[in-house]
Structure formats: C-alpha cells, structure tokens
N, C-alpha and C positions, 0 to 999 in steps of 0.2 A: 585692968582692961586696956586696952593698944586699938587704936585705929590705923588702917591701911590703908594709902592711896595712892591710886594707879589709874591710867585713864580708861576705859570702859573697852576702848577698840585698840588693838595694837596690830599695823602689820609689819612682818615683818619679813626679808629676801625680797632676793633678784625679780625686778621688774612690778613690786606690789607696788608704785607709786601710780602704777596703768589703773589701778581701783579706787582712788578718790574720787571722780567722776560720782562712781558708785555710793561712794559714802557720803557725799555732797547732796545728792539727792534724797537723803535720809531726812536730811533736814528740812525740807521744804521752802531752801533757802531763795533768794531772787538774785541776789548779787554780792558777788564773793570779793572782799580786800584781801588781796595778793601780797603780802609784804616779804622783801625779799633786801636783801643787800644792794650797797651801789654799785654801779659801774657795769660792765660788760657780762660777768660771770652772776652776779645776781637778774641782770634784764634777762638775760638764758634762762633762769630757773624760771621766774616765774612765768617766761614763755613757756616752757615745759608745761608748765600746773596747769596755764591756758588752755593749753593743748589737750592737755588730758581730761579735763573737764568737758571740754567741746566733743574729743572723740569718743565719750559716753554717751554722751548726748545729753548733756545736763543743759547748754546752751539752748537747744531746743524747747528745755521743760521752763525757762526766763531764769534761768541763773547766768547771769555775765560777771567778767572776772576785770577790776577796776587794780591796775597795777600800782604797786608802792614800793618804788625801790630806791628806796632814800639811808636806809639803816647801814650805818661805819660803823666798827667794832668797838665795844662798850657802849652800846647807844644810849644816848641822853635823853631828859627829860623835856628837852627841843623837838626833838624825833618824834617821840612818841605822841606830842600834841599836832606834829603836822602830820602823822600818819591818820588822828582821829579827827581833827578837820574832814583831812578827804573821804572817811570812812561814813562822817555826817553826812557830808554835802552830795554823797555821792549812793544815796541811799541803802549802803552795802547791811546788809542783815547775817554775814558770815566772814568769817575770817580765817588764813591760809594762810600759813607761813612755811617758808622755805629757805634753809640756808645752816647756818650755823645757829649757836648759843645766842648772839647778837640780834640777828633777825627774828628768831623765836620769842625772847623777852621782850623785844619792842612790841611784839605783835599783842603781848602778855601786857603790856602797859596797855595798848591799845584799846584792849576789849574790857578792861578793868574799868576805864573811865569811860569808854562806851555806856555799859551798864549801870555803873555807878557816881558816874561824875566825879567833881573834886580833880583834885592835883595827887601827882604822882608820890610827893610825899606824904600826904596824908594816911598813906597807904606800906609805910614803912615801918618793917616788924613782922609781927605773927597775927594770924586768923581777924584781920581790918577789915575785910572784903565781905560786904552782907550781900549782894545781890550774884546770881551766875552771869559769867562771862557770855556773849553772844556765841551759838556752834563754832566752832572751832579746830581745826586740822594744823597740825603740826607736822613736816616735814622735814628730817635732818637730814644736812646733805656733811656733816661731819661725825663721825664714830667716837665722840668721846663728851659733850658737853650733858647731855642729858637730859637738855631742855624738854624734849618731846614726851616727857614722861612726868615731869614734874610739878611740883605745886610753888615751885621758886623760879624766881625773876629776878634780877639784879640790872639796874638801871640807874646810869651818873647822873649828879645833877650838876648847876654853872659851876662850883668850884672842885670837881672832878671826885666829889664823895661819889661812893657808890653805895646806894638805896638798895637794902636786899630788901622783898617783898616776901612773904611765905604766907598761901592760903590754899587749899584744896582746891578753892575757886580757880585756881589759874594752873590745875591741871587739864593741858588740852579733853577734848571728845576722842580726838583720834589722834595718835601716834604711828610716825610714817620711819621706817628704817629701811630703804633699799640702796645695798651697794652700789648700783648701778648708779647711783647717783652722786657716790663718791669714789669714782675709779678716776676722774681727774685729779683731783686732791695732790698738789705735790708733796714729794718727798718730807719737809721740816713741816708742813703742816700737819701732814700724818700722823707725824711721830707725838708733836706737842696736843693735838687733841685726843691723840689714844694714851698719851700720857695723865690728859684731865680724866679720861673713864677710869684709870689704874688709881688716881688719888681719886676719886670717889670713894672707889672700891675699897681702898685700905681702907680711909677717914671712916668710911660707914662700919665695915667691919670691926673695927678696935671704938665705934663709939660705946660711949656709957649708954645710949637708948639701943643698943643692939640687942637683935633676938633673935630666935632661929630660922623663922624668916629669913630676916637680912640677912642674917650671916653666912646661910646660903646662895643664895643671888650674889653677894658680896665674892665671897670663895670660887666660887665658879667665874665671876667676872675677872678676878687677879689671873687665875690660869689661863683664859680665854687670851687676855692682852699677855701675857709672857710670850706664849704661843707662836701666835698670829702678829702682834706689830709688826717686830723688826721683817717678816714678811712683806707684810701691805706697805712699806717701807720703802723694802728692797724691790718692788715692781706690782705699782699702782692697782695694775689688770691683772692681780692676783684674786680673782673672783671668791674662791673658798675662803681667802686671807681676810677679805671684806667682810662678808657676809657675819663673820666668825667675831669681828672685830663690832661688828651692828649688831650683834646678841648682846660682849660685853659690855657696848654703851650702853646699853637699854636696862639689863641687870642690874647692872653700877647706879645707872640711873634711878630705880626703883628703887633699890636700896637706902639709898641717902636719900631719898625722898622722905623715907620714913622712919631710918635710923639717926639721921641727921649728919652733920659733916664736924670738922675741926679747927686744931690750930695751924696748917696747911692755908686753907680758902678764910680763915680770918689775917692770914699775913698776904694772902695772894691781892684779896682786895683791893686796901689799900697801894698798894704796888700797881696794878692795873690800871684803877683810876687816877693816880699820880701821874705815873709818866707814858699814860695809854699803852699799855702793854699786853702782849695777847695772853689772855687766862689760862693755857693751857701750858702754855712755857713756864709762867710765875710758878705757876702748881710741880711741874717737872721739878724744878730745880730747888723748891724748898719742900720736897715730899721726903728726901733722903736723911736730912738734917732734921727737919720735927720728927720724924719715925725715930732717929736715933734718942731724941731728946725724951721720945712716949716709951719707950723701952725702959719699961719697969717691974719688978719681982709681981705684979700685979695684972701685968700683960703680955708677960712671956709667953704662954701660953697663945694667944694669939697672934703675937710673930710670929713664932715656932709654925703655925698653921699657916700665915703665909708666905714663908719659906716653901715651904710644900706647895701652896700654888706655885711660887714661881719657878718650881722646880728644880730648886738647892738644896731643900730642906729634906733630910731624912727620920723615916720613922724613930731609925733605933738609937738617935742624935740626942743630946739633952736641950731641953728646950732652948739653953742658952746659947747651946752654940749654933741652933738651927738660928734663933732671930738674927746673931749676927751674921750667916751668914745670907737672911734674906737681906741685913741691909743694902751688906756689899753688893750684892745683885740689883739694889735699885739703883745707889752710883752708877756701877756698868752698865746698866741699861741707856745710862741717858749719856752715855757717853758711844755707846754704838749706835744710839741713833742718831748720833752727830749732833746732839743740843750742846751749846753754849754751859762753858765749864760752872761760868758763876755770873751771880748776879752785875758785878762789875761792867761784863761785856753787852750786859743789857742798857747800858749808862745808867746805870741807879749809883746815886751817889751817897757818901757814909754818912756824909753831914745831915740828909733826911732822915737817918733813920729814927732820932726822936720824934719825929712829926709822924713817918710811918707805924713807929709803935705806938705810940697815942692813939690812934687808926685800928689798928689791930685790937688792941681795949677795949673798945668803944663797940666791935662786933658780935652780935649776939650769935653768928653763924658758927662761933668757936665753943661756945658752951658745950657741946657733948663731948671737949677731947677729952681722951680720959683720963689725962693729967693736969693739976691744974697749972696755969703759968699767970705772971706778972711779967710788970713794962722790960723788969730789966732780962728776963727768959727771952724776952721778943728780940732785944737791942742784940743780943748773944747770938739768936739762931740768924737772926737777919746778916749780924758777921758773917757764921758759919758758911754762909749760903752765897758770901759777895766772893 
C-alpha cells in the first residue's frame, strides 16, 4: 500500500489568486499572517493578498491581514521564530504565504511551531509533526519550487545546515498557481526555477519510490518545461508560456512530494546553505552530471522515456542512444537559457568540497536515487559540475 499527498484545494490559471478572498472565508478565519519576502517585490505581494482579501470582502466578515515580509532566500531558523512571534502577538489564526520556495517554507516553519511548539530542529527528518498546521494558503509567485503542493520544507539553521522537514502536516489547505503573478519574474530567474520543476520531475521520475502515478505527473511535467521555458524565458508576458509552466510546477511538485527526490537536491543542499545560493541554479547545474552518473543498464528505460519528453528521444531509437541523447538536451538546455557553465562561476570553491560531501551524506532527501553513491561519487560529480 502507497499513501498520496496533495493539498485538498488547488487553483490553478490566469487571475485565480482574485479567489483566496473566497477560500479564506472557508475557514472562519479572524486574522491572516501574510508572509512574503523582503524588500519592495515582496511588500507588493503581500499588498496584492491584502487586496484580494478585502475585495472579497473577507475584511468585512473580521479577517485582517498582519503583514510579514521579513523572509531572504534560504530562510533561517531566525526567520521563522520572528515570523511566529508576530503571528502570537498578533492574534493571527491563519496563514498566507506568497512568493517563492523561501517564503512558502518559512510560512511552513511558522505554523509548525504555531501548532506544535518546540524549535525548528526538533522537527527535522520524516513524519515529527503530531499536531495540524493552523489554515493555510499557499501562493507561488515562481513556476518551479513546488512548495505550494508539498509536505517539505527546508529551513537553515546558525551554521548554514539546511533542516529538511517532511510531514503531510505541512502540506498547505490551498495551493495557489497563477501566472499573473509571475509575468515579472526576470529572465535568469525564470530559467533557474523552471529549472528546479524539471529536476523535480526527473529526481521523481527515476526515483526508486516511483509509481504510476508519479511517473505520470512526472512525464508530463518534463514535456511541459521542454516546451514552454525557453519561451517564458524569451518574453516574460508569454501568458500561455506561464501558465503551461504553473501546470509543470505543480506536477513536478506532486510528484516528488510522494515519489521522493535524489542525489541532485542531496548535493544542491548543502551548496545552497554553504555559500547562500539560489536552489534552483545549484539544481540546473548538477541535474546534467548526476543524470549522467544514474544512467544505468537498470534505468535506461527511463531515460529513454525522458528523452521523449524532452523531445529528443525517438520511439524506434534504442534506449541507449535515446538517454544519451536526453542527456545532451539537458546540458543544452541550460546553456540556452543562459545559466552559468559550472559550479566555478558560482564561487564554490574545490577545497569545500570534502565538507560539501560530508553534507550530501548526511541527507536523507537522497535516499530514493536510484543508484547508490558514496563520499567519493559525491567529490567526482561535484568536480564534474565545477
């Protein structure tokens, strides 16, 4: 037997973020914790949410919306205790999140300890979380991390480890995908977070918990992003590009939610929390080189399959020469959307890399690849990749 999880509400397309209002009042909420990114571009969003709440008329019914826009990329376990301060003191009985990967898991720290107290580490690993998270809405304003569908969190603490969380508990109530709210997204951001729905989609696809389900979701999400990226790419206000690109997150996302991920996001990790780096670039640039290293007489077959999503792969091809030619198509990919050749250019430097694979060891997020690896497979691909 196999358990599924996915959050109960999902909208998704142009202009569905106008119906939180709606979905807010479901809950018989009083006052909503807004949490959103720092700076200019997160105080906008969660003015948006604001906004959208009120022209429901949820305002009306005593739900007010107490903003939090404290959350910088890889948020910490700093974050997430001043986010549930204000969430205490400010009697909020619901929670909103808007933004990326980042602002979605802090919101996911947030209402973990809301509910259940304790520190953020206590809570690191699998199925920790006894009690449900306070209502909850989830809104991605990026096409690629997956947060808004899932049961994982990942959250740094003071020395830049990063705490992966995984509970059902901390799959939002509602899941929010409208492109409308990622037609600003510039161009390298685009690219690297529709890069992290694509290493979803493979990781899930070729994991050892995969099943036909996922592998579904999974398949369609690889085609989805071949498609549409280098589109939404090439010109933001690509509406169809978007939208198309908000399916594969969401896919991607559900997938790995329940097929699990690999040795991709056990190397990205540690890399991210090291020298703060964005999770969806780390992913881009060691999705080509672990693929190449998972390519075995035991998973051809599933290259070979997506090849065929990415639209390289032919039927009457032998499977071998289909996966390598889906490799080559991920190299190229990430080189027409203008990312960064190697790790090098990200300043990662060689001398970490024993302290990084230490790191990558130590992740249980890697368990499902379907090959296994030790320290020194790590020290080699993290070469491969500089």
């Amino acid at each position: 037997m196999s358990s599924y999880v996915i959050p109960p509400v999902n909208l998704i397309g142009k202009g569905c973020v106008k119906s939180i209002g709606r979905e807010a009042a479901k809950f018989r909420a009083r006052r909503a914790l807004v949490v959103a990114s720092s700076g200019a571009v997160g105080e906008a969003q969660a003015a948006l949410v604001a906004s959208s709440l009120k022209d429901a008329g949820i305002k009306d019914s005593g739900v007010e919306s107490v903003p939090f826009c404290r959350v910088m990329p890889n948020p910490t376990v700093a974050v997430v205790d001043e986010g549930l301060a204000l969430y205490r003191s400010s009697g909020c009985d619901l929670l909103v999140a808007v933004g990326g990967g980042s602002a979605l898991d802090a919101a996911k720290g947030i209402g973990l300890l809301a509910s259940n107290g304790g520190r953020i580490v206590d809570y690191e690993g699998e199925d920790k979380v006894s009690k449900a998270l306070p209502p909850f809405i989830a809104i991605a304003t990026t096409a690629g991390t997956g947060s808004e569908v899932t049961q994982f969190a990942v959250i740094s603490d003071e020395e830049h480890n990063k705490l992966t969380l995984v509970d059902r508990y901390l799959a939002p109530d509602v899941s929010v995908n409208d492109p409308e709210m990622m037609a600003s997204m510039p161009p390298a951001l685009t690219a690297a977070t529709g890069m992290d729905a694509l290493t979803h989609a493979v990781e899930a696809y070729v994991s050892r918990n995969a099943g036909p389900v996922t592998d579904a979701q999974a398949w369609k999400a690889i085609q989805l992003v071949a498609k549409n990226l280098p589109l939404a790419v090439r010109d933001g206000t690509d509406m169809n590009a978007r939208e198309n690109m908000c399916c594969a997150s969401f896919l991607a996302g559900t997938a790995f939610n329940n097929a699990g991920l690999g040795l991709v996001h056990a190397m990205s990790h540690p890399l991210g929390g090291h020298y703060n780096l964005p999770h969806g670039l780390c992913n881009a640039l060691l999705l080509p080189v672990v693929c190449r290293f998972n390519t075995t007489l035991e998973t051809l077959g599933k290259f070979s399959d997506i090849a065929v999503a990415l639209g390289v792969g032919r039927s009457w091809r032998a499977e071998r020469d289909n996966a390598e030619a889906g490799l080559k198509a991920l190299f190229d990919l990430n080189r027409s959307l203008g990312l960064p050749k190697g790790l090098r250019e990200l300043g990662v430097r060689k001398e970490d890399f024993p302290l990084l694979a230490e790191r990558t060891m130590e992740e249980a997020i890697g368990r499902p690849n379907p090959r296994k690896y030790d320290k020194r497979d790590v020290l080699r691909l993290y070469e491969e990749a500089y």
